[in-house]
N, C-alpha and C positions, 0 to 999 in steps of 0.2 A: 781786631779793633783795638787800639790804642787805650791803654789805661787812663791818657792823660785828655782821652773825651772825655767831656762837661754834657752832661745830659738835662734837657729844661723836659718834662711831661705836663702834656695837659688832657686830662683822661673828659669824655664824654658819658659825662653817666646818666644820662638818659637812657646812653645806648648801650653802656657797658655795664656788665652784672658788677656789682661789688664785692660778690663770692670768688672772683675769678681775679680779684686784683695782685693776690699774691706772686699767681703762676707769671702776671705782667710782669711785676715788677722780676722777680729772677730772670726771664726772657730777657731786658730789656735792659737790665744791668751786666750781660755780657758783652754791650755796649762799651762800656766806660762809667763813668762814675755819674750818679743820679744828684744832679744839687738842689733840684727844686722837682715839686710834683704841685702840679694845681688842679682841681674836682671841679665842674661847671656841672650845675643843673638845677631845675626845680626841685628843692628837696622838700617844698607842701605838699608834694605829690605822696601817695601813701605808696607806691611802688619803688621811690626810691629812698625808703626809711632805711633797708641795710648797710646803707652808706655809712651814716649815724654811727655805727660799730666799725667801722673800718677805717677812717679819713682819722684819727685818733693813737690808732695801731702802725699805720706807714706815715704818720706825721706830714698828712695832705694839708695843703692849704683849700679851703673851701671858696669857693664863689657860686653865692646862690642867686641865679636866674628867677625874676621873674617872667611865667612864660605867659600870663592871662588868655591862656587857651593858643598860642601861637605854637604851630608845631616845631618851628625852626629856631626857636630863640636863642636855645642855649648854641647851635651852628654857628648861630649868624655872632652871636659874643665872643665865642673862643674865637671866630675868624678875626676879628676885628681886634683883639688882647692880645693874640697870638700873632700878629701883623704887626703891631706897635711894638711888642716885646721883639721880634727877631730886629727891626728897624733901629730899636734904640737901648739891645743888650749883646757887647762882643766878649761880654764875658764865658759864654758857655758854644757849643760844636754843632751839637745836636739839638732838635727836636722831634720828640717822641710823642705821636699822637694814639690816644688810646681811643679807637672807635673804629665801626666799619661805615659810618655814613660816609655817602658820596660826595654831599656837598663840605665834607673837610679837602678834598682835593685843591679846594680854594688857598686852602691854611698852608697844605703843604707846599705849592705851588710859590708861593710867594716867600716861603721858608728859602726855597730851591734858590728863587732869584736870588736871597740877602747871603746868601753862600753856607747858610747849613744844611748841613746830610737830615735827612729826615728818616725816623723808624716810625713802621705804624705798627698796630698793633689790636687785633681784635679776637672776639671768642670762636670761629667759626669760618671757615672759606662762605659757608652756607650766611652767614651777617655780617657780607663783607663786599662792600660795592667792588668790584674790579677795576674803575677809573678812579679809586681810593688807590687802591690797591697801585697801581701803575703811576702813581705820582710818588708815591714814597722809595728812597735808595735801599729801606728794608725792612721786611713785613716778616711777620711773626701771628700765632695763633695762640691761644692759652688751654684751648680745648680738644687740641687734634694734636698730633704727632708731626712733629717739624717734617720738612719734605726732604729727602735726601738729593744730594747736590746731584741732576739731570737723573735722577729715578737711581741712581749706583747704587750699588751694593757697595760690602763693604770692598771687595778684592779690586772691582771697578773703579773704587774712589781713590782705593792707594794707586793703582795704575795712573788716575788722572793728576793724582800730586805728585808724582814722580816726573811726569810730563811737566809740569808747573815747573819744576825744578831744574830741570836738563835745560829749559828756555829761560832762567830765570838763578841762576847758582847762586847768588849771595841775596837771595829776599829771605827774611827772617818768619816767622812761626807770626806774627802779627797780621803782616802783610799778604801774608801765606791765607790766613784765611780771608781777608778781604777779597782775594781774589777769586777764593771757593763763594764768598756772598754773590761775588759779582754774577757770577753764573746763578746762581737761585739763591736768592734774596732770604729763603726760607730754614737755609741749611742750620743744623744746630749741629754740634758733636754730640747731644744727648742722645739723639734719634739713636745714633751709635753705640749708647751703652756705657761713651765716656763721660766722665764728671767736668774734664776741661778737655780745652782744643789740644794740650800738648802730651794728656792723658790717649786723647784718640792716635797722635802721634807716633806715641812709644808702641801704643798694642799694635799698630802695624808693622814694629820693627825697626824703624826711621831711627838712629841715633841721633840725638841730641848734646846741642852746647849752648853752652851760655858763654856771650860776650857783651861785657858792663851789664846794663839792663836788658838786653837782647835774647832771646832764643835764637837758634839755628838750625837746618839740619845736616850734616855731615854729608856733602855732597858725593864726597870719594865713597861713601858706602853704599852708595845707589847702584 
């Protein structure tokens, strides 16, 4: 993914722990660059006081939902902020939804149409609607261990990017892994041990270049 993504988050904290916001945000900034993050929820609620210590630490901006007993309220607000804001800001790429509710498929859906990539992003496969899940261009977990690109190991995945590359000689280390998401949304280079995608690169051997801003891989050494 492109450095020069512009990332908008709108985290559901109803739904989302506040103890886990960390692991999102490093998940979710292997994106591109994070310029705003926004919190929706009832925070009268005594369940969601952890906030309170957190939205101060990653510099959230808050928006508190009144929910007077409605269970969807804070849904049905980020749908409708999160509607107007893709509608009438071409400043940022992305939107990243932090929740497994179903009915954000709405948000994301309508993200799709105004032409940005959408990340989702929740604690659990297990709090994580699957028609959430199947609206967004990439989903991520903050509690489970990212999924490797179609179950590969590691020897299987160099196989497959070697493949990528025989079909594909001059796509650079960016685009390279775009097209590992494409196949599973889920893939991280951590799963693997690396710290970055170009770290997981090297330990496979792949020589590497740099041209201007660009990574590559040395196709003659394949």
């Amino acid at each position: 993914m492109s450095s020069a993504s512009k990332i908008v988050v709108m985290i559901d904290g109803d739904n989302f722990p506040a103890n886990s916001m960390g692991k999102a945000q490093e998940r979710i900034s292997q994106y591109g660059t994070i310029v705003d993050t926004i919190l929706y929820g009832d925070f009268s609620k005594s369940e969601l006081k952890g906030w309170s210590k957190v939205w101060s630490q990653f510099d959230i901006n808050v928006v508190h939902v009144e929910s007077h007993g409605r269970k969807q309220a804070t849904d049905m607000y980020m749908i409708a902020d999160g509607a107007l804001m893709v509608a009438n800001n071409s400043e940022f790429t992305h939107l990243a939804i932090v929740s497994g509710d179903q009915d954000l498929c709405h948000l994301a859906n309508a993200a799709t149409r105004m032409g940005k990539k959408v990340i989702g992003c929740s604690k659990t496969p297990k709090s994580t609607s699957k028609t959430f899940k199947q609206s967004c261009d990439h989903f991520m977990y903050t509690d489970s261990k990212p999924t490797k690109v179609g179950n590969m190991g590691f020897f299987a995945l160099k196989r497959h990017i070697a493949h990528i590359l025989i079909e594909n000689s001059d796509i650079d280390c960016s685009n390279l892994k775009r097209k590992l998401l494409e196949k599973e949304s889920t893939f991280c280079h951590t799963h693997y041990g690396a710290k970055t995608f170009t770290q997981l690169l090297s330990s496979m051997k792949f020589q590497l270049y740099q041209d201007g801003s660009r990574m590559f891989i040395d196709c003659s050494k394949l």
